[in-house]
LOFI-48731 format. One line per 10 residues: their letters; for each residue x, y, z of C-alpha. Coordinates in steps of 0.05 Angstrom, whole numbers, plus 32768, in hexadecimal, padded with zeros to 4 digits. Example, Ala and Ser with C-alpha at 12.3 -4.5 7.8 and 13.67 -1.06 7.14 Angstrom:
2
AS	80F6 7FA6 809C ~ 8111 7FEB 808F
//
This chain:
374
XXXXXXXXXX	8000 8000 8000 ~ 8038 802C 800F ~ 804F 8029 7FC8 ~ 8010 8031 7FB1 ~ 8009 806E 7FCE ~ 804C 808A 7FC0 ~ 8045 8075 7F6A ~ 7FF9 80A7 7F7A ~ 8022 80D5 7F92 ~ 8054 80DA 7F5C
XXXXXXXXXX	801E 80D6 7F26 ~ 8006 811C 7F40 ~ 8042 8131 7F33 ~ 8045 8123 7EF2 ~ 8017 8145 7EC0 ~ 7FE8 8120 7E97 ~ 8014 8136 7E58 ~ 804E 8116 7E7C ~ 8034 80D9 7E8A ~ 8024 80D3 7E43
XXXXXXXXXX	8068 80E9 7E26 ~ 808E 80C0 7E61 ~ 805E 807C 7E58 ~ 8093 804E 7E2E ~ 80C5 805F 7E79 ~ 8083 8059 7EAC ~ 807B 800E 7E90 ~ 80C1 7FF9 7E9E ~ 80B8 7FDD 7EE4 ~ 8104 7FF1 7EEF
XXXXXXXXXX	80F6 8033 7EE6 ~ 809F 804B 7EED ~ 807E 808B 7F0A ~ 80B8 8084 7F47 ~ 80FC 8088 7F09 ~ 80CC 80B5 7EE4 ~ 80C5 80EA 7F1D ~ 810F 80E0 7F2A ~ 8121 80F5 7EE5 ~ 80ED 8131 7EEE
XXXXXXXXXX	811B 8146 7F30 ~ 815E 813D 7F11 ~ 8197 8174 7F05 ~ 81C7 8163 7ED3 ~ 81FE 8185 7EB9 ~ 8219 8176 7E71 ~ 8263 8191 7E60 ~ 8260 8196 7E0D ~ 8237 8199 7DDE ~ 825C 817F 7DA9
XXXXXXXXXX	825C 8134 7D91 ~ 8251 810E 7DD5 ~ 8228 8146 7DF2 ~ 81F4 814E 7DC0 ~ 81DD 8101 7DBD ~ 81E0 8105 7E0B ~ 81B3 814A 7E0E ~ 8182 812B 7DDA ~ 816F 80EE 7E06 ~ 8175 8110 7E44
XXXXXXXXXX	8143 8146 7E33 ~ 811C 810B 7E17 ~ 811B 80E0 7E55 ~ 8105 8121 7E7D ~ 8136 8131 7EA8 ~ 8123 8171 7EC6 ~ 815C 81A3 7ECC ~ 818A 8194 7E93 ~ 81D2 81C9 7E8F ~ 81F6 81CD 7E4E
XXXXXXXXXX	8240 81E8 7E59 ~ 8260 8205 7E12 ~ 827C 8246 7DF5 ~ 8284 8226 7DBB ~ 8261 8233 7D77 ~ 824C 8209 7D40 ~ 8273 81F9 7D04 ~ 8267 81D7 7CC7 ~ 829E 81A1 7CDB ~ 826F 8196 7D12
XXXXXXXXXX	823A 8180 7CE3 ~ 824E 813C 7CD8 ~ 8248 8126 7D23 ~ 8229 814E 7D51 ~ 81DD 8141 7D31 ~ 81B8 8177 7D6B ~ 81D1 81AD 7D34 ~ 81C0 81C1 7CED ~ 81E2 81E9 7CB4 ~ 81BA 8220 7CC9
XXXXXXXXXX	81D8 8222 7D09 ~ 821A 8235 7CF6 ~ 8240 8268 7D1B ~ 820D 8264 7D54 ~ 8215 8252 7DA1 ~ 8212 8204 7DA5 ~ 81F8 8212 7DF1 ~ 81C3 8241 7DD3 ~ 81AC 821B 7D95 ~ 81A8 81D7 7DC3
XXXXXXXXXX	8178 81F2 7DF5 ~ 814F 8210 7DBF ~ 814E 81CB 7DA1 ~ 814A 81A2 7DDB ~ 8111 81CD 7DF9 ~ 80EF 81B5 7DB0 ~ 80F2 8172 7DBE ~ 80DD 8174 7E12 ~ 80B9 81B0 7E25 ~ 80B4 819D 7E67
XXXXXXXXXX	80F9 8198 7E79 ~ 812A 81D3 7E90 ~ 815E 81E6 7E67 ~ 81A1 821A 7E7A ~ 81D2 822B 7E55 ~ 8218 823E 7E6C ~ 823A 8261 7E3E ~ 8277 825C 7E52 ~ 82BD 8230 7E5D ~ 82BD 820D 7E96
XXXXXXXXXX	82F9 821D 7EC3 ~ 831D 8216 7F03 ~ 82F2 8260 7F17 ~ 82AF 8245 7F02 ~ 82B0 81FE 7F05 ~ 8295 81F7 7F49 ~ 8265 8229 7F4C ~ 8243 820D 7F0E ~ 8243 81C0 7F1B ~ 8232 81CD 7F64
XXXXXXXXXX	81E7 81E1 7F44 ~ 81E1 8199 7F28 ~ 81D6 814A 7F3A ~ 820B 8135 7F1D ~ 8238 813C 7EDE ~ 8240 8128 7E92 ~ 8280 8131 7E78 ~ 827E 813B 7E28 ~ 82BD 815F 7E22 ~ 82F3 8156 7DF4
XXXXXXXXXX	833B 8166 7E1A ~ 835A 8156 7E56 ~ 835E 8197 7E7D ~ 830E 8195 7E7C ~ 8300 8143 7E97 ~ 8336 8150 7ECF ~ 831F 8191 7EE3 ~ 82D3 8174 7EE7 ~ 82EE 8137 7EFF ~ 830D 8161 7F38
XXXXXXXXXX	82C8 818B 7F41 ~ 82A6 814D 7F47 ~ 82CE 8134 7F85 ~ 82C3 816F 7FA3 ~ 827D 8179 7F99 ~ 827A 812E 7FA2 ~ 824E 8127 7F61 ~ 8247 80E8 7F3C ~ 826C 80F5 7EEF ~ 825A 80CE 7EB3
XXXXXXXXXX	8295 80D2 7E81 ~ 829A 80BD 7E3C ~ 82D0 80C5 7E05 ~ 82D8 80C0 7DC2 ~ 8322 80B2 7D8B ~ 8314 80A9 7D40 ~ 82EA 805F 7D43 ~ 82F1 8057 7D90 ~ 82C9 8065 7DCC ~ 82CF 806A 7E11
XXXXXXXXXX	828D 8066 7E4A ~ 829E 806A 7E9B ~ 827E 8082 7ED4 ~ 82A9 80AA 7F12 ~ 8293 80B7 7F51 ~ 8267 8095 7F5F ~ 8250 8085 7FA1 ~ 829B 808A 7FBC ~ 82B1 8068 7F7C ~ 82EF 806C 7F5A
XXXXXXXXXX	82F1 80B0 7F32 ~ 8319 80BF 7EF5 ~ 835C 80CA 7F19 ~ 835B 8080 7F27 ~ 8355 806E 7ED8 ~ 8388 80A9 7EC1 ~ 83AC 80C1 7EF3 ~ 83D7 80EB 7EC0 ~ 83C6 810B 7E8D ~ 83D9 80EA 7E47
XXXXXXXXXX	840B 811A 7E23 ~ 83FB 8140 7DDA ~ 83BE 8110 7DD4 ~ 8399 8134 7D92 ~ 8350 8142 7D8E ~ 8314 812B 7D52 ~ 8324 816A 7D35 ~ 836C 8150 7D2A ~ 836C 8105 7D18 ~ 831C 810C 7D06
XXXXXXXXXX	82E9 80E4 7D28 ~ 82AA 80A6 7D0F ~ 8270 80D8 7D08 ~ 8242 80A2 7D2A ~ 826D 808C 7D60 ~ 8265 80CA 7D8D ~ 821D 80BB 7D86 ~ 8226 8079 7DA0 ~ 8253 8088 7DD4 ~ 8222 80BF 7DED
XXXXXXXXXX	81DF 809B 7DEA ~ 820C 8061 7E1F ~ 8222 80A4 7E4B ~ 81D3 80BB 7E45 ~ 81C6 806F 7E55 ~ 81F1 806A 7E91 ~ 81D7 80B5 7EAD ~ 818E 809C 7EB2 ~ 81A2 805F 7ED4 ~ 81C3 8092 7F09
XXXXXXXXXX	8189 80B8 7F0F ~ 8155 807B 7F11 ~ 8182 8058 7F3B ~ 8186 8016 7F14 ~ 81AC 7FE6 7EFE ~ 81FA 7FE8 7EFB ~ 8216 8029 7EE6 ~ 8256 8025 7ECA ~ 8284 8037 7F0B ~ 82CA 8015 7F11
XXXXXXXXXX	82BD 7FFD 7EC9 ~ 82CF 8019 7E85 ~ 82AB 8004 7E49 ~ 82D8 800A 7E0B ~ 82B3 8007 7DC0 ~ 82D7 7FFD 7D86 ~ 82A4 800D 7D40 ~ 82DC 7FF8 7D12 ~ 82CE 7FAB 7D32 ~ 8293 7FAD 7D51
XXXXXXXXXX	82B3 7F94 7D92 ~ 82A3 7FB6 7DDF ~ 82D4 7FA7 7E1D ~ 82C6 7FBF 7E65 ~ 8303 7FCA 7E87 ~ 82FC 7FC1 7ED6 ~ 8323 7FEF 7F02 ~ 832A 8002 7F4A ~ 832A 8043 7F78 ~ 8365 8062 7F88
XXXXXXXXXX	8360 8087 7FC4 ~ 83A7 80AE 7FBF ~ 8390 80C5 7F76 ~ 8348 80D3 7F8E ~ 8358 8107 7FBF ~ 8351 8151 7F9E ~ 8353 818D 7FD0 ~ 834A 81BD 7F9A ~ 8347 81CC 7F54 ~ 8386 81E5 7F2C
XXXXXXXXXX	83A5 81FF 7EF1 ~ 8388 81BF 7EC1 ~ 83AE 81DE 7E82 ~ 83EB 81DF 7EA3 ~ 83E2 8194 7EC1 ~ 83CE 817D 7E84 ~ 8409 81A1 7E4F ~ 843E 8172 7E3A ~ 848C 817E 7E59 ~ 84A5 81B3 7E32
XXXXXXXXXX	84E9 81BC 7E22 ~ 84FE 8203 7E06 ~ 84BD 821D 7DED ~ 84A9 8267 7E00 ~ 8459 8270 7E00 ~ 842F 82AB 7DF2 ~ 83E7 82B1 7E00 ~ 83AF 82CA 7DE1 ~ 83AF 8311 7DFE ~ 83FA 8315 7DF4
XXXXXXXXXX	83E8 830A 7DA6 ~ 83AA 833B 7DA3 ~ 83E0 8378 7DC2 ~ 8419 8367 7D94 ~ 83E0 8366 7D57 ~ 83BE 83A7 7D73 ~ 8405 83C9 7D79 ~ 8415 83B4 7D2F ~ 8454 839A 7D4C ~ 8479 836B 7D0F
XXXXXXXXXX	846A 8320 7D15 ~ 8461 82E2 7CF2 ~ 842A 82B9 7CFE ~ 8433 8269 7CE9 ~ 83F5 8242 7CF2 ~ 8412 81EE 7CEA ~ 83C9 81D3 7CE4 ~ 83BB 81B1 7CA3 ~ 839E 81DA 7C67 ~ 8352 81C0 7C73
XXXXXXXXXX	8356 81DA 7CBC ~ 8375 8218 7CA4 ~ 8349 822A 7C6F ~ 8305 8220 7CA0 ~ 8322 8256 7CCF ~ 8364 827F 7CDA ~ 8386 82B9 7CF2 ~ 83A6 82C4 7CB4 ~ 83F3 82B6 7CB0 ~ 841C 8286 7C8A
XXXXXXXXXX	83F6 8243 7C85 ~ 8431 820D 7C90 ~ 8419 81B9 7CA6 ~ 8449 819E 7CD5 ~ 8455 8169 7CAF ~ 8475 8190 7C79 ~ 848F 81BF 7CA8 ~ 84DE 81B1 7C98 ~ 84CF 81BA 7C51 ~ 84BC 8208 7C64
XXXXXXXXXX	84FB 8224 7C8F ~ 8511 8257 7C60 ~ 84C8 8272 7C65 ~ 84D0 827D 7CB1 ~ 84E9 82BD 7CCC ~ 8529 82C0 7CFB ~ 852C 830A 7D03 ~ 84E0 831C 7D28 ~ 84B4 82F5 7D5C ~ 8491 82B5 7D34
XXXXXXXXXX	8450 829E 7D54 ~ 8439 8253 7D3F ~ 83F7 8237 7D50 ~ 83CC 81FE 7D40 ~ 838D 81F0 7D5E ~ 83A2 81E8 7DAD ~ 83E9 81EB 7DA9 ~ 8406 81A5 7DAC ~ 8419 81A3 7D5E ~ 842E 81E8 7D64
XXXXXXXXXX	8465 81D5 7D97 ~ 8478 8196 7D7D ~ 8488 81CD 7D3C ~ 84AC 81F8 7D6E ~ 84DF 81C0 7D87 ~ 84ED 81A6 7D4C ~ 84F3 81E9 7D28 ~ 8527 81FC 7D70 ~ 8549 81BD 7D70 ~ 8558 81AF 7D26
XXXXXXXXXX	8560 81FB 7D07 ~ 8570 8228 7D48 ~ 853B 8256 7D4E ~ 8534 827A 7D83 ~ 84FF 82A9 7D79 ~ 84BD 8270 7D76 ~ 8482 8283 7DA1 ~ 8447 8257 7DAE ~ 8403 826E 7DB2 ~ 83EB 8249 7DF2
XXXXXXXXXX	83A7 821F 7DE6 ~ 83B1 822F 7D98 ~ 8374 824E 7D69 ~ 8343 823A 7D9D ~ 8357 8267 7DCF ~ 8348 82A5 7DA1 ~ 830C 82CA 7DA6 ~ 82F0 82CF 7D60 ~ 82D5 8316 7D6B ~ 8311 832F 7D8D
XXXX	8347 8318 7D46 ~ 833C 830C 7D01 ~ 832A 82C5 7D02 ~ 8306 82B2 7CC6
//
């Protein structure tokens, strides 16, 4: 009777257009008017929209989750097309945070929807996730998953992660219930590991991976079955094959006492390589001071969007060194700066320059309003 009475309850709370939309969930046993309500209370918070994210805000806004975040500065490109399937052409050049909760509030209107438009850092992180159940990390770079990682512990939030490299995909689950978080998996950061928009990614695959991550977040909420803690599920598309790799907490690894400079952690040794930033750049360009700007992505990448410059591939690189300057400052980019400095050493080591800056976090870090990216 007691049940009874509590499934009443919950069915008040539920509209009548609700129970409708929410029927195909209310016959699971697993899950009912009890999950259903659950997902109705929930606060999650979903870090990218891009090619994880998007699947994951699709089904999540589907399932009814009540209070869904969406963390991205990010816009849309056309190279975003072919993956992250929330977006159309149309929505080129627009806010992905913006354009998903306008499409998301399409598909559920009686779901919440924010959008932070902004990049999560060590200054914000906590303030924003603190707002939420738990987290889902989309994100494509290390600084980001050990800096929410980190937020997490601290907050003591649950964290669905998921990952994504050319045909293979990653699924886990950290922090959960005094689990093992994702310190104990990767305690260290790999070094100059490149991102989809380097070695290209399976459009479907992200959609895959995100749909498990969506998957493994409603189990959270509903509080059923076995989420994927202490266990990473590896996919591989090219062969069809899945692996769950079984791991255990580390308790020296899972202590965090506060968050910290995750760029810095995260940035390969470097040997002799001087850095500029992005507002060093934006003076030198405003006080028309001489420089030479070498940007060592390949042509493709260059031609979507540069800040002018000379246009030379790292690859070819050593087929170019009359072309580089000696006598003035040379800045060399790529997209976050891990080409650009493997360029820089080389370029030191080999030929003896001494005048190589590189732009720290590459194009990305420029704001497109503040230089002439095209």
């Amino acid at each position: 009777m007691e049940r009874l009475g509590q499934n009443l309850s919950i069915r008040k709370m539920l509209s009548k257009e609700e129970i409708s939309r929410y029927s195909r969930h209310i016959l699971l046993s697993e899950v009912g008017t009890v999950g259903q309500e659950k997902l109705k209370e929930a606060k999650v918070l979903v870090v990218g929209a891009g090619g994880i994210g998007c699947p994951v805000l699709q089904y999540l806004a589907a399932a009814g989750v009540g209070m869904i975040g969406i963390v991205d500065n990010d816009v849309v490109d056309e190279t975003n097309l072919q993956r992250q399937i929330l977006f159309s052409a149309e929505d080129a050049g627009k806010l992905k945070a913006e354009v998903a909760k306008q499409k998301l509030s399409g598909i559920n209107p009686h779901i919440k929807l924010i959008s932070h438009i902004t990049r999560l850092t060590s200054q914000n992180a906590l303030d924003i996730i603190r707002e939420y159940d738990f987290v889902i990390d989309g994100s494509d770079n290390f600084p980001t998953r050990y800096l929410v990682n980190d937020s997490c512990v601290l907050l003591n939030k649950p964290l669905v992660f998921g990952s994504i490299y050319k045909f293979e995909g990653q699924v886990s689950v950290f922090n959960y219930k005094n689990g093992p978080t994702y310190r104990c998996l990767f305690p260290q950061p790999p070094q100059d590991s490149p991102n989809c928009s380097e070695i290209g990614v399976l459009g479907v695959l992200p959609g895959i991976i995100g749909t498990m991550m969506a998957s493994e977040a409603l189990k959270i909420i509903c509080q059923i079955g076995k989420p994927l803690s202490g266990k990473l599920f590896v996919f591989s598309s090219l062969i069809s094959e899945t692996q769950i790799i079984s791991f255990e907490k580390n308790s020296e690894n899972s202590k965090i006492n506060s968050l910290t400079d995750y760029e810095l952690f995260c940035a390969a040794p470097l040997k002799e390589v001087n850095e500029i930033s992005s507002l060093e750049l934006k003076k030198i360009i405003e006080n028309k001071e001489e420089i030479q700007i070498i940007d060592v992505r390949e042509p493709s990448e260059y031609s979507e969007h540069n800040i002018s410059g000379v246009n030379i591939p790292l690859k070819t690189i050593l087929n170019h060194i009359p072309e580089i300057r000696k006598d003035i400052p040379v800045i060399i980019h790529c997209q976050r700066g891990s080409r650009s400095k493997k360029a820089i050493e080389l370029l030191q080591k080999e030929f003896g320059f001494t005048n190589l800056l590189n732009l720290t976090g590459g194009i990305e870090s420029l704001t497109p309003s503040e230089f002439s990216v095209r």
